[in-house]
C-alpha positions in Angstrom: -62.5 -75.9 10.6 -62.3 -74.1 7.0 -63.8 -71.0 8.5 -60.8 -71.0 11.1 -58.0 -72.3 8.8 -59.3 -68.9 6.5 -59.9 -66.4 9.7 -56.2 -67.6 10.8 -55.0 -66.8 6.9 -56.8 -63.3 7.2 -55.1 -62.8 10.6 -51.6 -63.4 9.3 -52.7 -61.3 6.2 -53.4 -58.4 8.0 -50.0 -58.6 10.5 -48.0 -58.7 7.4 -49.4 -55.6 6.0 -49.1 -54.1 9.0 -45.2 -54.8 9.2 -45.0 -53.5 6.1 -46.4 -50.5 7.2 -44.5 -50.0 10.0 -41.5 -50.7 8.2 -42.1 -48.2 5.7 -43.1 -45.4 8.3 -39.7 -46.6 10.0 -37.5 -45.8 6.5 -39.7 -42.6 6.0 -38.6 -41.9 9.0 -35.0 -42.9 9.1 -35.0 -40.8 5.4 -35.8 -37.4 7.2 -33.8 -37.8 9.9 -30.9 -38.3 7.6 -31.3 -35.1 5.6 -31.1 -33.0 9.1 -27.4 -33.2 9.7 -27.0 -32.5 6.2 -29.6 -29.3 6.0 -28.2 -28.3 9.1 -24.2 -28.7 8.1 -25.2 -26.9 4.7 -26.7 -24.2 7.2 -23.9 -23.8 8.8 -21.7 -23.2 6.0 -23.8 -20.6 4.2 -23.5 -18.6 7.7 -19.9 -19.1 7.4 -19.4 -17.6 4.0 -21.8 -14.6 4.9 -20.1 -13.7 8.5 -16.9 -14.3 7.2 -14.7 -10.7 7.1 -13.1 -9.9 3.6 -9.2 -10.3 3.7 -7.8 -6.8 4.5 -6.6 -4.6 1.4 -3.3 -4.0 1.1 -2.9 -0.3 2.2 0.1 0.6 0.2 0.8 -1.2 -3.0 4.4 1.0 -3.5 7.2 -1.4 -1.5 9.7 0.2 0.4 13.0 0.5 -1.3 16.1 2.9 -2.4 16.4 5.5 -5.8 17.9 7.9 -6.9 15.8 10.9 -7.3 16.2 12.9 -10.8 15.5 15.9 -12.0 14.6 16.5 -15.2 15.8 19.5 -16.4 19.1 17.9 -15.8 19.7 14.4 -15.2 21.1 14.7 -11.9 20.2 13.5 -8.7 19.3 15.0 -5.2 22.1 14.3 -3.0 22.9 14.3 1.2 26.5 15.2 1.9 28.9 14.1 4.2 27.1 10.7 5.0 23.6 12.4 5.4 24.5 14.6 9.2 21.8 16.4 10.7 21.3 19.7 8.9 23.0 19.3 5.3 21.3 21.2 3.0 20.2 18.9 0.2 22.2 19.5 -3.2 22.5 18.0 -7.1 24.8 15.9 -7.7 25.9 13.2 -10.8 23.6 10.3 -9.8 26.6 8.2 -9.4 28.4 10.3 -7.5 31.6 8.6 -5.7 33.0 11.6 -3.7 31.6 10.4 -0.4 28.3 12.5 -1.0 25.4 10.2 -1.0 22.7 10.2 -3.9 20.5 7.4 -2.7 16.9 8.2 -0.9 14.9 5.7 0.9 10.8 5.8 0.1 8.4 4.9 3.0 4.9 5.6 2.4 2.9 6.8 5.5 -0.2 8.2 3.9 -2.4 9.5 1.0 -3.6 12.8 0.7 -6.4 13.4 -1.8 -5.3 10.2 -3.6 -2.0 11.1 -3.7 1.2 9.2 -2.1 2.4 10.7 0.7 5.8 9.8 1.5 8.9 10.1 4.0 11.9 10.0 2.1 14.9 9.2 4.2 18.9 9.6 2.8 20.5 6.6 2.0 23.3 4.8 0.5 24.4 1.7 -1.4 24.9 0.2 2.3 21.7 0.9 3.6 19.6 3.7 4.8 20.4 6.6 7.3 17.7 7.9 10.3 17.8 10.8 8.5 14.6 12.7 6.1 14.0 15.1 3.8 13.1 18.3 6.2 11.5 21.6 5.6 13.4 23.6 8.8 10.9 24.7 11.4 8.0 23.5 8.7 8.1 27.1 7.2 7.0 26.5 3.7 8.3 30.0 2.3 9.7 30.9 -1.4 13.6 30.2 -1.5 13.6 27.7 2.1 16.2 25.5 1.7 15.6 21.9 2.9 17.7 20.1 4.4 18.4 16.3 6.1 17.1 16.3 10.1 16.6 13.4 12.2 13.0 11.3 10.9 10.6 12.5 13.4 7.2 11.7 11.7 6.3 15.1 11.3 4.4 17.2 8.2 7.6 19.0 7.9 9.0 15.3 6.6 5.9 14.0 5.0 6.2 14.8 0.7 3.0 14.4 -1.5 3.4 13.1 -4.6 1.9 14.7 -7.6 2.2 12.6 -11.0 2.7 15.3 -13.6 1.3 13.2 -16.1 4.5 12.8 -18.7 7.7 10.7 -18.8 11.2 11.5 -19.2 13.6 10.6 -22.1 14.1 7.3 -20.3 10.4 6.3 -20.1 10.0 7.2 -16.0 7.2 9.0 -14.9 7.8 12.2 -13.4 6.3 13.6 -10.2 6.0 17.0 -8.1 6.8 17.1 -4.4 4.9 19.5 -1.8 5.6 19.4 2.1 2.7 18.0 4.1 3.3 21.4 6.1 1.4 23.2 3.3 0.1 20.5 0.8 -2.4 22.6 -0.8 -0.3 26.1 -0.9 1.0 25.2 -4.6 4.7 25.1 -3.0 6.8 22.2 -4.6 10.5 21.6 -4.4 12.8 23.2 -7.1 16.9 23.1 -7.1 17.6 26.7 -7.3 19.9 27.1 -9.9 21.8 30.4 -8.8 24.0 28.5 -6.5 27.5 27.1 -7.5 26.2 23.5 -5.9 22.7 24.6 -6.9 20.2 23.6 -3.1 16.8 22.1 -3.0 14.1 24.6 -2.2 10.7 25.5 -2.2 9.1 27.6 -4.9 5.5 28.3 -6.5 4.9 25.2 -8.8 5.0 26.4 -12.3 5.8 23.5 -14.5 9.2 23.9 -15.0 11.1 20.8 -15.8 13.7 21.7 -12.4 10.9 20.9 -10.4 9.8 17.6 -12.2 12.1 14.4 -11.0 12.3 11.2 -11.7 12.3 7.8 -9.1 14.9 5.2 -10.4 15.2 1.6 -8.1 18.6 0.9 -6.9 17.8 -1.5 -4.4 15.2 -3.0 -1.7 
């Protein structure tokens, strides 16, 4: 009977371990299966981060908006008359000129060129802005060409680079050279010619003079 009694004892010894075994495997078990959804979701997010595109650069950091355009030599401002019609040349005028004539130019950058802005500058006024531009006629950059306003058509002959000269003006602007997109790298920048009574834009060999240095002042968006 005592050898039966302690056969029975071993018996129930050895079924307990075993559950305990078991048991263990089973929370082993249940361990590693746990740490799957969490290797896999932390997976998943490193793939995210690396396929993920970059947010697009801004491709023009000037905003759009209306100035008057100095020059330095004299203070005054390039100018549109009679409400910016198709073919005026472009004159100099007092900046706040209140004749009718229109002194205000509109800034919309299209391009770069070398690093430089490249810009179509449209006449404006104090009311908004006209669907005229800045206009080499015919695009034939030549000494002495007189621009003029034409209707914006996207083309070189309306497209200005613009050259930072490097110094201010009295006022603390920077100052810039322009050259037609029609000949950017012909050394032909915008000058007023100062023969004339109501002295006109035009194109000359740049040279450093202060005529063909001008100045961007903000009027309005």
């Amino acid at each position: 009977m005592q050898r039966l009694r302690r056969r029975l004892q071993r018996d129930e010894s050895a079924e307990r371990r075993d559950d305990e075994t078991t048991s263990e495997r089973g929370r082993r078990s249940g361990g590693r299966r746990a740490s799957v959804p969490v290797l896999v979701g932390l997976a998943l997010s490193l793939a995210i981060v690396l396929v993920a595109p970059a947010a697009p650069a801004s491709a023009y950091v000037q905003p759009y908006g209306r100035y008057w355009v100095a020059v330095d030599a004299t203070n005054q401002c390039m100018m549109a008359p009679r409400n910016a019609a198709a073919g005026e040349l472009v004159v100099r005028s007092g900046c706040y000129d209140q004749s009718g004539h229109r002194t205000l130019w509109h800034f919309d950058r299209v391009d770069t060129y070398w690093g430089d802005p490249v810009f179509e500058i449209r006449a404006a006024w104090s009311g908004g802005v006209y669907d005229t531009c800045l206009d080499v006629p015919y695009g034939d950059v030549d000494a002495g060409a007189a621009l003029w306003v034409w209707p914006c058509n996207g083309g070189n002959a309306q497209r200005w680079r613009q050259q930072a000269v490097g110094t201010t003006n009295e006022f603390g602007e920077p100052l810039y050279r322009y050259s037609s997109m029609s000949a950017p790298d012909s050394g032909w920048v915008i000058q007023f010619n100062n023969g004339d009574a109501a002295p006109h834009l035009v194109m000359v060999q740049a040279n450093w003079s202060l005529h063909q240095m001008f100045s961007q002042r903000y009027f309005a968006p």
